[in-house]
MARTOR-456079 format. One record per residue (C-alpha): residue number from 1; residue in three letters; x, z, y. Coordinates in nm, 3 decimals. Each point is the difference from the previous one (the first is absolute). Layout:
# residues N
<num->NUM residuo->ALA xx->X zz->Z yy->Y>
...
# end
This chain:
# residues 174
<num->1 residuo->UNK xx->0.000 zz->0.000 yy->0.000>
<num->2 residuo->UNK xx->0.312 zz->0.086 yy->0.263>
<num->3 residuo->UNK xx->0.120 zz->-0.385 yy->-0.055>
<num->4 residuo->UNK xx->-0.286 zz->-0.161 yy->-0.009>
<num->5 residuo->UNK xx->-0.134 zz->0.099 yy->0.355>
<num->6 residuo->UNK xx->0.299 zz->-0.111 yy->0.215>
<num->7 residuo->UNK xx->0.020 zz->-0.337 yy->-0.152>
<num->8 residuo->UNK xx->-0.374 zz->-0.060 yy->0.042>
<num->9 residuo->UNK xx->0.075 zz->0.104 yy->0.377>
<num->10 residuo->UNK xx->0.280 zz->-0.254 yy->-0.005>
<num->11 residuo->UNK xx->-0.212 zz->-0.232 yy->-0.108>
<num->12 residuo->UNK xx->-0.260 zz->0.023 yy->0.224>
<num->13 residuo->UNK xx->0.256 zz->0.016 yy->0.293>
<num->14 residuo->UNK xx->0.153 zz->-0.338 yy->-0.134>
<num->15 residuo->UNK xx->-0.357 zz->-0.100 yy->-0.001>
<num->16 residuo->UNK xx->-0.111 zz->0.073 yy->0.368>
<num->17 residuo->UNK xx->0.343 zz->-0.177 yy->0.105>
<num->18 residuo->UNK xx->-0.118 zz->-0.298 yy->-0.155>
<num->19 residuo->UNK xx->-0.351 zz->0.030 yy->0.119>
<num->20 residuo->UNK xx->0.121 zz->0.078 yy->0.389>
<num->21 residuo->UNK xx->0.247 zz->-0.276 yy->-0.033>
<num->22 residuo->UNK xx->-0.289 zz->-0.264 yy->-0.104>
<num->23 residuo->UNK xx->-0.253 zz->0.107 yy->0.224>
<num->24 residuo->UNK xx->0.332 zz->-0.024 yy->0.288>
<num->25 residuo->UNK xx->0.086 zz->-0.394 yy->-0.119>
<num->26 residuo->UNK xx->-0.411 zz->-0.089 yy->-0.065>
<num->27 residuo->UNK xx->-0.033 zz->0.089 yy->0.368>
<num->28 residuo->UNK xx->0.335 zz->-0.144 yy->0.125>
<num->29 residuo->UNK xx->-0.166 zz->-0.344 yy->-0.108>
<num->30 residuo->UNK xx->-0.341 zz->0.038 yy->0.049>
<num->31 residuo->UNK xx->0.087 zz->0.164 yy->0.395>
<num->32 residuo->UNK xx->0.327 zz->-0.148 yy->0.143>
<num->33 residuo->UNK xx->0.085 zz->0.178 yy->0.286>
<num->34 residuo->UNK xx->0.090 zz->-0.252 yy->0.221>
<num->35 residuo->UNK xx->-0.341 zz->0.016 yy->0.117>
<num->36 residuo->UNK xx->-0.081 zz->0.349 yy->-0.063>
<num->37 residuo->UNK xx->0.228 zz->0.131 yy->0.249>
<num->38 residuo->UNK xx->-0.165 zz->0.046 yy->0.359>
<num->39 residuo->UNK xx->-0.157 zz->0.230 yy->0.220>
<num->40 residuo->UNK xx->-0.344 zz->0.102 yy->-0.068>
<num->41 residuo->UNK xx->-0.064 zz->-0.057 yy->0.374>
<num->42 residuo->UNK xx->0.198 zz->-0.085 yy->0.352>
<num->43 residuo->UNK xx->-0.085 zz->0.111 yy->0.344>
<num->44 residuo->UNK xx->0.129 zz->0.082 yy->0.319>
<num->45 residuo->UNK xx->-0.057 zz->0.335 yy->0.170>
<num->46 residuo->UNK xx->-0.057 zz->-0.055 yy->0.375>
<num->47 residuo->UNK xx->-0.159 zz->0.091 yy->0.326>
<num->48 residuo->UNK xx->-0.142 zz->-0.320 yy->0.048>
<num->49 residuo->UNK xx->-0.132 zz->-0.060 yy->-0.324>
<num->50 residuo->UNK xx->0.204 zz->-0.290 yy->-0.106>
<num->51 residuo->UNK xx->-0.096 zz->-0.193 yy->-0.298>
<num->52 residuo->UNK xx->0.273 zz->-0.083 yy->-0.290>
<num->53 residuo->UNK xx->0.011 zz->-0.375 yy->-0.062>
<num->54 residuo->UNK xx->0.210 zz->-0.146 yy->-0.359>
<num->55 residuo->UNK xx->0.197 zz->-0.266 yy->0.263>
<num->56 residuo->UNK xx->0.144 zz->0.316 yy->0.230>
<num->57 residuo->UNK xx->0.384 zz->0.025 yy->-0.096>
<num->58 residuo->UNK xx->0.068 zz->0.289 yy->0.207>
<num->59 residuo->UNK xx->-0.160 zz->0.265 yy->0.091>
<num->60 residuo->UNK xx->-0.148 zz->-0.040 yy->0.415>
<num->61 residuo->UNK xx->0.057 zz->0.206 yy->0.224>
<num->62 residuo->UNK xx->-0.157 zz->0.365 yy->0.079>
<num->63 residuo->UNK xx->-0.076 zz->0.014 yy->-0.394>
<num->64 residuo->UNK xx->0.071 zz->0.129 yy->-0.309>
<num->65 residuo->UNK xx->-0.009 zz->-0.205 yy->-0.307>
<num->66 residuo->UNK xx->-0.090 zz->0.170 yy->-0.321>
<num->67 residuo->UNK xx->-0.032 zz->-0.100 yy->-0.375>
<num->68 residuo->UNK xx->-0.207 zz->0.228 yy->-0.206>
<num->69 residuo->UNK xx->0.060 zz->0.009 yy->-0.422>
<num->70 residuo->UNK xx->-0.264 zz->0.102 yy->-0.225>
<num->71 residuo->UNK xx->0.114 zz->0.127 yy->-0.358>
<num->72 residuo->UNK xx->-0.190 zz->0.018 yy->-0.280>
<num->73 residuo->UNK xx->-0.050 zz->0.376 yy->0.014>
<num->74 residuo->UNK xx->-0.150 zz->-0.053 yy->0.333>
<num->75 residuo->UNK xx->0.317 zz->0.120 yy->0.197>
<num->76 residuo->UNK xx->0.124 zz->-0.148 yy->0.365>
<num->77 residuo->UNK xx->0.323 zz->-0.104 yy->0.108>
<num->78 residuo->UNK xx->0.030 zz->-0.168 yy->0.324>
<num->79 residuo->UNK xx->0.318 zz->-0.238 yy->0.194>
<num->80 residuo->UNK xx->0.034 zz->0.040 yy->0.320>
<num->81 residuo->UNK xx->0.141 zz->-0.271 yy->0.245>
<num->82 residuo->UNK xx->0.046 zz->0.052 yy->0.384>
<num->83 residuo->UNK xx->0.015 zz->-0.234 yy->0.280>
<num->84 residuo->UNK xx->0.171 zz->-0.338 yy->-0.037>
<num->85 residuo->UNK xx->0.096 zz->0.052 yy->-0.328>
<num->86 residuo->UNK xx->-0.072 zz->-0.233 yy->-0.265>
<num->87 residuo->UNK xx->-0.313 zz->-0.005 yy->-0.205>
<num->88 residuo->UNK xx->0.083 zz->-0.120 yy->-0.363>
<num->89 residuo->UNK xx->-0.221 zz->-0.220 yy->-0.197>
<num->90 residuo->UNK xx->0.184 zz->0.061 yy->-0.360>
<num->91 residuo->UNK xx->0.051 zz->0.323 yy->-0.167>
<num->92 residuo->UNK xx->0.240 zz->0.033 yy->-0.279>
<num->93 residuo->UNK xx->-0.080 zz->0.389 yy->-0.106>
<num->94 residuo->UNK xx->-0.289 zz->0.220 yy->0.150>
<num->95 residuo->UNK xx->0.063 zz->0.343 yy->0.165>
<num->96 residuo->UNK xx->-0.082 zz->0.215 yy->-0.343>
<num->97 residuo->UNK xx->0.345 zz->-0.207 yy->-0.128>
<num->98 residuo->UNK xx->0.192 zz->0.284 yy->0.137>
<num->99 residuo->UNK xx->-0.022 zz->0.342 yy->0.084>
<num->100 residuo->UNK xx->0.034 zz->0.160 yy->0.335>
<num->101 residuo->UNK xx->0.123 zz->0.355 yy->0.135>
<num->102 residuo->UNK xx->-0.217 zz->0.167 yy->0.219>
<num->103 residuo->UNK xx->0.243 zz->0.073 yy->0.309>
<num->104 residuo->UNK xx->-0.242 zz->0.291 yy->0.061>
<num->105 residuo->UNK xx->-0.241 zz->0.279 yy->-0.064>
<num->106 residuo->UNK xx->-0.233 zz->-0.019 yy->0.255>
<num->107 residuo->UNK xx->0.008 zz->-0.254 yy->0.280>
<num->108 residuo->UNK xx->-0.269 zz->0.042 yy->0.338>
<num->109 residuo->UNK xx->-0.104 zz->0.083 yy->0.341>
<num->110 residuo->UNK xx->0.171 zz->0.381 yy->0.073>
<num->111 residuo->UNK xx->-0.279 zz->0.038 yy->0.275>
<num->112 residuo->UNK xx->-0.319 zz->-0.111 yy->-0.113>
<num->113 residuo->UNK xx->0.092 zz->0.112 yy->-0.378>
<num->114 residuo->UNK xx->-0.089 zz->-0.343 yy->-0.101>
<num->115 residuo->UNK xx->0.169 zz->-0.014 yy->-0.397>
<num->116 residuo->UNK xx->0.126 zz->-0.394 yy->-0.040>
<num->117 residuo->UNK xx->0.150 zz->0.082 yy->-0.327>
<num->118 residuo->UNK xx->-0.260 zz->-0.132 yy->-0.254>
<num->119 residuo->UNK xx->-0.076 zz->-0.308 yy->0.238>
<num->120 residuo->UNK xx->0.348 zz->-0.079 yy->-0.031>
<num->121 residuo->UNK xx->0.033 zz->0.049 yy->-0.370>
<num->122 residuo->UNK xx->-0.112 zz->-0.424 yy->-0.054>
<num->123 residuo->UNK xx->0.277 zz->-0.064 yy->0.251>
<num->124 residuo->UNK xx->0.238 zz->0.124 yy->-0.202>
<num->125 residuo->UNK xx->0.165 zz->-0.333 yy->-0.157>
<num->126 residuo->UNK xx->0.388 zz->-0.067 yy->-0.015>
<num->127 residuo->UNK xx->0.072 zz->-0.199 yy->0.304>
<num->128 residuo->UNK xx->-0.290 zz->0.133 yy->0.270>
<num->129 residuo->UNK xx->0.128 zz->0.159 yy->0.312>
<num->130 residuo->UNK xx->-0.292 zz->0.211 yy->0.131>
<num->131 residuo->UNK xx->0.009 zz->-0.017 yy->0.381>
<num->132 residuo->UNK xx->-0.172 zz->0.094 yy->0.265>
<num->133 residuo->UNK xx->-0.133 zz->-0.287 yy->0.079>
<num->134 residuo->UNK xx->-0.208 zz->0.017 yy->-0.373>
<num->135 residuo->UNK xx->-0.086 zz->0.387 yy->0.088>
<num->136 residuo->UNK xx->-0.177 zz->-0.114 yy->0.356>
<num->137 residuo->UNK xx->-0.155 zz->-0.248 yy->-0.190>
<num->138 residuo->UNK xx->-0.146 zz->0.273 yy->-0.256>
<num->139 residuo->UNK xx->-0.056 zz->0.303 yy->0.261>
<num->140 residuo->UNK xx->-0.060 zz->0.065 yy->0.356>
<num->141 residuo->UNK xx->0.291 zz->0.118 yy->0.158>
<num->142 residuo->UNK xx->0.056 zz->0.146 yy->0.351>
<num->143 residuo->UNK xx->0.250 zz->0.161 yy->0.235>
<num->144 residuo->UNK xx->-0.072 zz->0.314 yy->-0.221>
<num->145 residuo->UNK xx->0.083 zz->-0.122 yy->-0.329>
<num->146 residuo->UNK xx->0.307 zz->0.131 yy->-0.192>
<num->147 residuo->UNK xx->0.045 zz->-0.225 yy->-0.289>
<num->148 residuo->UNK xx->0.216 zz->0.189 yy->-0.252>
<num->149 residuo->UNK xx->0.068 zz->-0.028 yy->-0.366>
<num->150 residuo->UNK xx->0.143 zz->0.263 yy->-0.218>
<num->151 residuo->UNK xx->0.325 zz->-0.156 yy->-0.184>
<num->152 residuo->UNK xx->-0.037 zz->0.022 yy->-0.362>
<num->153 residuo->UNK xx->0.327 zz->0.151 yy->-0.113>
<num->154 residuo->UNK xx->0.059 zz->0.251 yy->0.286>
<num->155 residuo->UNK xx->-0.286 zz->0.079 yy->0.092>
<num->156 residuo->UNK xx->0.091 zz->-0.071 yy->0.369>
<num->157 residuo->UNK xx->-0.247 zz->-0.092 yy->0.267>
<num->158 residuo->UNK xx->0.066 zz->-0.320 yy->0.123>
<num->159 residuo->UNK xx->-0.138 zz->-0.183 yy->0.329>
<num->160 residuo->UNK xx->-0.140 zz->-0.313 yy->-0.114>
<num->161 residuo->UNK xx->0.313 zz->-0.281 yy->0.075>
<num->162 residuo->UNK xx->-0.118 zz->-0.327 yy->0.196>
<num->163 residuo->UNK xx->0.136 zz->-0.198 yy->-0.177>
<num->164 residuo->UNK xx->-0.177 zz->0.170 yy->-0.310>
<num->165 residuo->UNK xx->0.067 zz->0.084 yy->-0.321>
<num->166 residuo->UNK xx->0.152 zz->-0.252 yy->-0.253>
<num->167 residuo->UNK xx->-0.152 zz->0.099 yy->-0.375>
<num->168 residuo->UNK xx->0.300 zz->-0.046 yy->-0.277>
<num->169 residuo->UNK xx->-0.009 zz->-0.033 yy->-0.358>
<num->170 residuo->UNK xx->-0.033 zz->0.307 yy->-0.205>
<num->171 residuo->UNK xx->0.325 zz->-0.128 yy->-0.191>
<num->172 residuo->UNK xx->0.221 zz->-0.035 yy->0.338>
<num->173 residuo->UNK xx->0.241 zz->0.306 yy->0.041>
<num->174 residuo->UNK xx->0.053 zz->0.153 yy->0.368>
# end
């Protein structure tokens, strides 16, 4: 009885690799992703209300481009793009491809108490630089705001930098 119940767990672990690996190629060839891999939706945020067009290269002025992903679990991810920059109209891996570290553990207005942190958990994709320019976009901000975020890490508090925040992979060292 001791033998025979590790090899019938080997077996059925041989079993489910050959099963996951199946199911993996069946939908490699039924799905290829060269078609699967977009944004779920694409908008810019604005104060005029701009409307996002397919034939707009880059991104006009007084607006911020953004690309939301969908994944199948019903999670968001979104790209941001600022000003000038270039809007791209081929994606080669989606923002769930890689993972992200949070720069911080809690990121808002110091004043008003207004918590930004969840908001900007779907901004948090390798490659986004959160700016100000996104946060007046999100929030209304006045002479009295004191955007902050608490570093993760040190658990400093940080004024919010102009230039923003730049979000790294989780597998960069500092």
């Amino acid at each position: 009885m001791n033998f025979a119940f590790p090899t019938l767990m080997t077996i059925l672990g041989y079993l489910t690799a050959v099963y996951s690996t199946g199911t993996r190629l069946w939908r490699a060839y039924k799905y290829p992703l060269l078609d699967t891999i977009r944004p779920h939706s694409r908008y810019y945020l604005s104060d005029d209300q701009m409307e996002f067009f397919e034939e707009h290269t880059r991104v006009p002025e007084n607006c911020v481009y953004i690309e939301e992903w969908v994944a199948a679990n019903g999670s968001k991810k979104c790209v941001v793009r600022y000003e000038g920059e270039e809007i791209p109209k081929y994606w080669r891996e989606s923002p769930f491809d890689r993972h992200a570290k949070c720069p911080w553990v809690w990121v808002g207005d110091r004043e008003t108490e207004i918590d930004l942190t969840r908001t900007f958990n779907k901004f948090l994709v390798v490659g986004n630089r959160i700016t100000l320019d996104l946060i007046i976009k999100l929030i209304q901000v006045t002479e009295r705001s004191n955007l902050i975020y608490i570093e993760s890490g040190t658990f400093k508090e940080l004024k919010f930098p102009g230039d923003g925040v730049t979000i790294k992979s989780d597998a960069d060292d500092e």
